[in-house]
C-alpha positions as CSV (number, residue, x, y, z in Angstrom):
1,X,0.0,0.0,0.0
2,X,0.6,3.3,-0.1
3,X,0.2,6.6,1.7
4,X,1.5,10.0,0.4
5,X,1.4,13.3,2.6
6,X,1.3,16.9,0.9
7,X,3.0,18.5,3.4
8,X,3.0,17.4,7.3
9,X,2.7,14.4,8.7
10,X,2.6,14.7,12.8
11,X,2.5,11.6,15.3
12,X,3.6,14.4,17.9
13,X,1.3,12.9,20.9
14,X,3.2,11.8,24.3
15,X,3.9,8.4,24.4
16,X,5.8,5.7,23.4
17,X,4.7,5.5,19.8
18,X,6.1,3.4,17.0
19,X,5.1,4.4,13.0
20,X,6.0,1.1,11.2
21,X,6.3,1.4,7.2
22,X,6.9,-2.8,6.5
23,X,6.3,-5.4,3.3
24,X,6.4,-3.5,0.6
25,X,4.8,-0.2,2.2
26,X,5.8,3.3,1.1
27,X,5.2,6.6,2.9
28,X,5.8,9.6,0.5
29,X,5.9,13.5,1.6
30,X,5.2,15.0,-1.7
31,X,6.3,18.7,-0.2
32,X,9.9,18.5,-1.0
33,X,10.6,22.0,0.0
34,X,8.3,22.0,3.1
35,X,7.1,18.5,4.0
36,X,8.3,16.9,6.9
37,X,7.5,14.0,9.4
38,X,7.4,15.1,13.2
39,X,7.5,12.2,15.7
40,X,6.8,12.9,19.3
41,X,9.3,12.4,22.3
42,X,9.9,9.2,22.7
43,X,8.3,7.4,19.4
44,X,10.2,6.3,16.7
45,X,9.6,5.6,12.8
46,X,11.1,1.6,11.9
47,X,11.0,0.7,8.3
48,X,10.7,-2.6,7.8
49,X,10.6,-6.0,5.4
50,X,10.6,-3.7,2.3
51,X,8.9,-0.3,3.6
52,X,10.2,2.7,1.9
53,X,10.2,6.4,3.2
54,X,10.5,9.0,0.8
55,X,11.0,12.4,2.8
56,X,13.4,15.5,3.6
57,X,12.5,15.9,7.1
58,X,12.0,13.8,10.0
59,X,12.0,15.1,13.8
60,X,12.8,12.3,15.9
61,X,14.1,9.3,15.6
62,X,14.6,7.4,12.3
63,X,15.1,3.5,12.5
64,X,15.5,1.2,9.2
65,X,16.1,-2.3,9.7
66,X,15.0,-3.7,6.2
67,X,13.3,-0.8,4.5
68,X,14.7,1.8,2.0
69,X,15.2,5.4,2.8
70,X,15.0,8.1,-0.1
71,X,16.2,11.5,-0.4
72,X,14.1,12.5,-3.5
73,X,15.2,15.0,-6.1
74,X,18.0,17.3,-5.3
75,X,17.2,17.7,-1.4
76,X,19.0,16.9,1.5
77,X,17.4,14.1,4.1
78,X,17.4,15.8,7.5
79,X,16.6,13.0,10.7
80,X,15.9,15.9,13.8
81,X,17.1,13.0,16.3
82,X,18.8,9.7,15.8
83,X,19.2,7.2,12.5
84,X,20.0,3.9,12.7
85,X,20.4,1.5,10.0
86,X,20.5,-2.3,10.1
87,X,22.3,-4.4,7.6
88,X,19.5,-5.4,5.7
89,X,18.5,-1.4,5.2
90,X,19.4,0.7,2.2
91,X,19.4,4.6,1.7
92,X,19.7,6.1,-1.3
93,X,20.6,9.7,-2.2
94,X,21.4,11.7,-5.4
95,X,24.3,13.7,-6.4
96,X,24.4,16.8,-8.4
97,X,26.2,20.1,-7.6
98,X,24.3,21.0,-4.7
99,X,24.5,17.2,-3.4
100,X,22.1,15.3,-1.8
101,X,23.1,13.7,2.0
102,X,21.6,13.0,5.0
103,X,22.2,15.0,7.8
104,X,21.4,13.6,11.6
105,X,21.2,16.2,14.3
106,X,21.8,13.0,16.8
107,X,24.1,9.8,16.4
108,X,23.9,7.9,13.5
109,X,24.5,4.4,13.3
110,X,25.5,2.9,9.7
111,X,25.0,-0.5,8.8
112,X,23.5,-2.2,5.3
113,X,23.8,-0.4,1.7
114,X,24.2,3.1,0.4
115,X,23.0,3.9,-3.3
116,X,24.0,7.3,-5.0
117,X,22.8,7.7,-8.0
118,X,24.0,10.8,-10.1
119,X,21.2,13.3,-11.2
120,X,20.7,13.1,-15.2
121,X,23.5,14.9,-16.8
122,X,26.2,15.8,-14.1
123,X,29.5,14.8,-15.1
124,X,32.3,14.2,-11.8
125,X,35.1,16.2,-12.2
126,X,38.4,14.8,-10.7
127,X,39.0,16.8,-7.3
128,X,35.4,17.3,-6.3
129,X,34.6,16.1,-2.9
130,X,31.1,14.8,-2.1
131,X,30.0,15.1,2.0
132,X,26.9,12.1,1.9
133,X,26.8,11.7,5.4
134,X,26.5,14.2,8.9
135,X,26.3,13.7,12.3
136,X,27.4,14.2,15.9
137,X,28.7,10.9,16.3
138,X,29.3,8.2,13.0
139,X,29.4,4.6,14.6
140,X,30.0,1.6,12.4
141,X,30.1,2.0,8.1
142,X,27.9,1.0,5.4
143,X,28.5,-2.7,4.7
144,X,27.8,-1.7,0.5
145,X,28.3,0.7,-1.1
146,X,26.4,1.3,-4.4
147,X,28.2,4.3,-6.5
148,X,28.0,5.4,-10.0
149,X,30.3,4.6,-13.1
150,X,32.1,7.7,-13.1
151,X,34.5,6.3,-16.4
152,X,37.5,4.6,-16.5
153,X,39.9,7.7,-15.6
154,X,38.1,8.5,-12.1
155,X,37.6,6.2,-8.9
156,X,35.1,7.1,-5.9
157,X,37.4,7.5,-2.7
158,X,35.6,6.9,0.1
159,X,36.0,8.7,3.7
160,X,34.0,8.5,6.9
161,X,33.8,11.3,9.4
162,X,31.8,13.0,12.0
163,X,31.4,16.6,12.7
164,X,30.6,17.1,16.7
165,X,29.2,19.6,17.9
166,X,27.7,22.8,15.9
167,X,25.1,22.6,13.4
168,X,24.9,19.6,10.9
C-alpha cells in the first residue's frame, strides 16, 4: 500500500509511539521544500521488510532495519534526532552540484547499503569532494556501497567522518 502526505505528517502525541512502514509499504511526503514528518518524544519511525520512506525531514528518531530510505530529487534528508540503520536497510541519495546527503542532528548508526545515483546529466570532475553523510557521532560503516560509473579515468574514494558539535 501506499500513503503519500502533501506536506505534514505529525505523530507528535506523548507516548511511546512506534510508526511502522513494513512489506512493501511506502510513505511519501510530496512537499519537498516543506514537508516533513514530526515524531513525538519518545516514538520512533522503523521501516521494515521492504517499507520505503520518501522524505526531507524527519523530527525524531529514524530506525530502518529492512526498508529503504529516499532522499528525492535534489534535497537533502534531515533526521531531527537519531538514525539507525540495520544491515539489511538501504538509503539512497542523489548527487548533483548542490549534493544530496543525510544530515542527523543526533548519532547515526551505519549498517547495510548506500545507493548514490547521479542526477541526469552531471558529469564528476576529478577533485570534487562529495559530503553524503553528517552527524554528531558516525558509529559503524555502510556494509555496501552502491556508486555510479564515473569512467575509467576516475575512482570514488571513500572517507567516513563525524562533525561534533555545531550545526549539521
Amino acid at each position: 500500500s501506499r500513503m503519500s502526505v502533501d506536506s505534514l505528517l505529525d505523530l507528535d502525541e506523548p507516548g511511546f509511539n512506534t510508526l511502522t512502514i513494513r512489506d512493501g509499504g511506502r510513505l511519501l511526503i510530496s512537499d519537498l521544500d516543506h514537508g516533513e514528518l514530526r515524531i513525538g518524544t519518545n516514538d520512533r519511525l522503523r521501516l521494515l521488510n521492504g517499507g520505503t520512506l520518501v522524505a526531507t525531514s524527519v523530527i525524531g528518531d529514524l530506525e530502518n532495519t529492512s526498508g529503504k530510505l529516499i532522499a528525492p530529487g535534489l534535497r537533502d534528508l534531515f533526521v531531527n534526532g537519531d538514525f539507525a540503520q540495520h544491515a539489511a536497510g538501504e538509503t539512497c541519495l542523489e548527487l548533483a552540484l548542490s549534493h544530496s546527503k543525510l544530515r542527523v542532528l543526533g548519532n547515526a548508526s551505519l549498517g547495510g547499503t548506500l545507493r548514490v545515483a547521479l542526477v541526469e546529466g552531471i558529469e564528476v570532475m576529478a577533485g570534487w569532494n562529495y559530503e553524503l553523510v553528517r552527524a554528531q557521532q558516525l558509529l559503524g560503516d555502510f556494509s555496501s556501497l552502491i556508486l555510479p560509473d564515473i569512467g575509467p579515468d576516475l575512482r570514488w574514494p571513500v572517507r567516513i567522518a563525524a562533525v561534533k558539535g555545531g550545526e549539521v
